[in-house]
Structures are given as structure tokens and as C-alpha cells.
C-alpha positions in Angstrom: 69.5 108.0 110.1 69.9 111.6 110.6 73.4 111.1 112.3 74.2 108.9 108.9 73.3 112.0 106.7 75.0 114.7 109.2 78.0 112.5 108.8 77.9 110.6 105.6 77.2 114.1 103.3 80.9 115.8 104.3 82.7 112.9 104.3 81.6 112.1 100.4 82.2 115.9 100.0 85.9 115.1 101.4 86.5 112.0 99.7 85.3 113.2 96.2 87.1 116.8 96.8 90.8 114.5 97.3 90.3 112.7 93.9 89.2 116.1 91.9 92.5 117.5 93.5 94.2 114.5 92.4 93.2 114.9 88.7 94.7 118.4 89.0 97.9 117.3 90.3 98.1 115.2 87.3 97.2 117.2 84.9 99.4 120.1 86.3 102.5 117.7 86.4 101.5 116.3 82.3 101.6 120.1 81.9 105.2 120.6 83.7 106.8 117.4 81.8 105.4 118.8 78.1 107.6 122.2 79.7 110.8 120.6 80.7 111.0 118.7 77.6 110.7 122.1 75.8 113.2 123.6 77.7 115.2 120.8 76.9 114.9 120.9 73.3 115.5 125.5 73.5 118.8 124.7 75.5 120.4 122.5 72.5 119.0 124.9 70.0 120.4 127.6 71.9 123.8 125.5 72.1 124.1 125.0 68.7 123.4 128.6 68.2 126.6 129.3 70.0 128.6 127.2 68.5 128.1 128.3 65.2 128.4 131.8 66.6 132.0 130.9 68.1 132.6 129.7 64.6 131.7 132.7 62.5 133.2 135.2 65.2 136.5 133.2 64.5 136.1 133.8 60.6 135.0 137.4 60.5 138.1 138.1 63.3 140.6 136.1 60.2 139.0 138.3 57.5 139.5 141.4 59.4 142.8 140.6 60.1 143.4 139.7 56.0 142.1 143.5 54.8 
């Protein structure tokens, strides 16, 4: 019985401490997902941003050119 407890105590400890870690990977890669899709959605922004910049760099360059 006391063999059982010496035994049976760290090895519930173990057990229980790999599915509390588990719940943490998870929750850290939910967490990394929710990032990459906001980085996604900053990198069109930021390429639409250029383009329009491209775009009014090319009119303000024409108007210059007209005065």
C-alpha cells in the first residue's frame, strides 16, 4: 500500500501536469491563429495603402509638371 502511494501520487502529478500543459499549447496556438489572421488582414490594408499612394504620387508629379 505504501509502495502504491509512493508511486501512484507522482505519477497522477505527471499525468495531470501533461494535460494542463496541453490546454496551454492550445490556448497559445488559438492565440497565434487570431495574430496571423491580423497580420493578414494589416498586410492588404497596408497594400492598398500603397497603391493609392502610387496613384496620387503620379497625380501630384502631373500637376507639378502643369504649373
Amino acid at each position: 500500500m505504501h509502495d502504491t502511494i509512493t508511486v501512484g501520487i507522482p505519477v497522477l502529478a505527471i499525468l495531470f501536469g501533461i494535460l494542463f500543459n496541453q490546454r496551454g499549447l492550445d490556448r497559445l496556438e488559438a492565440m497565434f491563429d487570431r495574430l496571423e489572421k491580423r497580420m493578414e488582414t494589416m498586410q492588404s490594408d497596408f497594400s492598398r495603402f500603397y497603391q493609392i499612394l502610387g496613384e496620387h504620387s503620379g497625380k501630384i508629379e502631373m500637376m507639378q509638371k502643369k504649373s
